[in-house]
N, C-alpha and C positions, 0 to 999 in steps of 0.2 A: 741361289743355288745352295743346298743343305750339303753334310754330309752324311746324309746316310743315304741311301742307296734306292734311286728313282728306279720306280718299273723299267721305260726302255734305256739305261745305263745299266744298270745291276746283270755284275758280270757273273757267270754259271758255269763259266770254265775254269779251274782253279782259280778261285775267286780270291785267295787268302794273297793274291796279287795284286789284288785291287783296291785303291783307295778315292772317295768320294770326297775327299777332305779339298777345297778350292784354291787351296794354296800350291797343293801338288799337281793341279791340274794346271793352273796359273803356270807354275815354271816349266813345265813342258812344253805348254803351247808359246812358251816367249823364247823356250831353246831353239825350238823346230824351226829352221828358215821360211818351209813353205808346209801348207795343208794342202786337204784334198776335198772339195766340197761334193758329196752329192744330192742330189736332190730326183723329182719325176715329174714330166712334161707327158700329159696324155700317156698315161702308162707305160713310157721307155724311162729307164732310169739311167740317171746318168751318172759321172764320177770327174771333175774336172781341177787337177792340179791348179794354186794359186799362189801369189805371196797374200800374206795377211801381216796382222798384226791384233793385239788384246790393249785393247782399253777397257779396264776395271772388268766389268760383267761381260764384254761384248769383246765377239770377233769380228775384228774390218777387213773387208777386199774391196778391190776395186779393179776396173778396166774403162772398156769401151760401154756407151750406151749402148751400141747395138747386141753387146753380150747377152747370150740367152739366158746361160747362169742368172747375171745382175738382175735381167729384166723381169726373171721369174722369182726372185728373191725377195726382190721389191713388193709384190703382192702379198708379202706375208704368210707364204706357204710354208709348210716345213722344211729343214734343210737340215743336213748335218755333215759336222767337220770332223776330219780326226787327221792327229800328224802322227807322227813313228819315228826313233831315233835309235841309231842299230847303235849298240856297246860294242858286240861283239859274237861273234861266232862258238858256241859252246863245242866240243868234240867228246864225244862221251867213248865208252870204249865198245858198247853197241850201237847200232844205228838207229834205233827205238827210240834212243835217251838223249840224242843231237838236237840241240835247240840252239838258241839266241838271247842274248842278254840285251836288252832294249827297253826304252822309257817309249808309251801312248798314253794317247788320250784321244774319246770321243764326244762330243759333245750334240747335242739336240737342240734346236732353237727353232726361231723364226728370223728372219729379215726384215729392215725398215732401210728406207732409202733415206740418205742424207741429205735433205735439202735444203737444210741451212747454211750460207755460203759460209759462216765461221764455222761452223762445227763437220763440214766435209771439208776444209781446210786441214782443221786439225787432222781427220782422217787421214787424209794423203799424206801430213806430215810425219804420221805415227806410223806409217806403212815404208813409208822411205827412213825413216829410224831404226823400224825394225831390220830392213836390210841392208843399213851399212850406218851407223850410230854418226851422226855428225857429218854426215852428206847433206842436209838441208839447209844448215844455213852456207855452206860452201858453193853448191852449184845456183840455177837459175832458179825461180821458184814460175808455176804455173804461168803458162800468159791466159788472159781471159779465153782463148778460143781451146787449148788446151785443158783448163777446168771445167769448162760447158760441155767439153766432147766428153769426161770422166762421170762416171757413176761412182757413188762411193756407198756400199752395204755393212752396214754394223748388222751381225747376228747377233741374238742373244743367249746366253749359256744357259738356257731353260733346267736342264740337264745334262750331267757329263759323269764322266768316271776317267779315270785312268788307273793303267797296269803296266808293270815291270819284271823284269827278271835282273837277277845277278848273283855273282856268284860262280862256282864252280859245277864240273858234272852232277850228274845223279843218278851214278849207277847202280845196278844190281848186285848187292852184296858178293853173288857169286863171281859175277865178271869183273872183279878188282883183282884178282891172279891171273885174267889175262893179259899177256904182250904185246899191248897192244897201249901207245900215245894218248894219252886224255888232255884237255885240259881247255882254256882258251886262246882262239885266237881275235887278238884284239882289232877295232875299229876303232880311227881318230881320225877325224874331218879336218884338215890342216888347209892353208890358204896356200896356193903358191908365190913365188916371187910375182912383184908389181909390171904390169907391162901396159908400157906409157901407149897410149894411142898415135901412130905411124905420122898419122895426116896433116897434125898441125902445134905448135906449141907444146912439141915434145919437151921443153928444158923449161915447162912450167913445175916449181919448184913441189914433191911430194906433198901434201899435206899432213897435221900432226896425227888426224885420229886416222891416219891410212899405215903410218908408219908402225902402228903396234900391229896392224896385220901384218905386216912383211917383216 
């Protein structure tokens, strides 16, 4: 992946948002909890939310083998990812000039199936990393019937960009005398308080990397 600006990434809507640089696209997609893959099966297109994660060049998901996603993935077709992260809500003082302050990114690749038992290990491991840092060596890890029911797809970042906003309004020089509220209002993704599971071994003791969420 370059930075300058692939055919199908290069952005044509206020572009001077955009950067091809892979490091800015890297830490978006490692911010974002979850993508959204779509891809096309016999000419219906589809769009399907997932957890991932970025190893080096590649995006990994995983589920069920019977997943249609996975199983069309696998063949090497094209697919492509993109995640979104709201900053905030802008308020302008027309309605024209209301936006959002928010980090993307999209990327264009292909799929390959993991089916090297170490390296969709690593997969799975890098995916349950990404969503909760330090849950894998804590909980159970795979049983064999567990791993065999898993597919595990690394995309690859053929292609990507991402775009941003930030920042305050941008309004029309004339509509700065009007009485009218401007400005941001903010978006922050905060975790709630921990709530122990009811069923069993409730007064099993917090763990360390759960304690900086709470």
């Amino acid at each position: 992946m370059s930075k300058s600006a692939p055919n199908r990434s290069r952005l044509k809507r206020i572009p001077e948002r955009a950067s091809y640089n892979p490091d800015d696209i890297h830490a978006i997609l490692d911010a974002a909890p979850i993508c959204h893959v779509a891809f096309q099966v016999d000419g219906q297109p589809f769009v399907i939310p997932t957890i991932h994660a970025r190893l080096g060049n590649e995006v990994l998901i995983h589920g069920a083998k019977a997943s249609r996603l996975l199983k069309h993935a696998a063949t090497g077709a094209p697919l492509s990812v993109a995640v979104t992260i709201l900053d905030a809500i802008v308020l302008a003082r027309s309605v024209f000039h209301h936006s959002m302050n928010y980090r993307s990114a999209v990327v264009f690749g292909t799929g390959r199936l993991l089916d090297d038992p170490e390296e969709k290990m690593a997969g799975m491991l890098a995916i349950s990393e990404h969503l909760v840092k330090g849950r894998w060596d804590d909980a159970r890890a795979p049983s064999e019937k567990e791993f065999n029911a898993t597919s595990v797809i690394a995309i690859s970042i053929d292609e990507a960009s991402c775009k941003s906003r930030s920042g305050p309004p941008g309004d029309e020089d004339e509509d700065y005398a009007l009485p009218v509220w401007a400005g941001l209002l903010p978006l922050r993704q905060e975790w709630g308080p921990l709530e122990a599971d009811p069923g069993r071994h409730s007064d099993v003791a917090i763990p360390d990397y759960l304690e900086s969420f709470a």
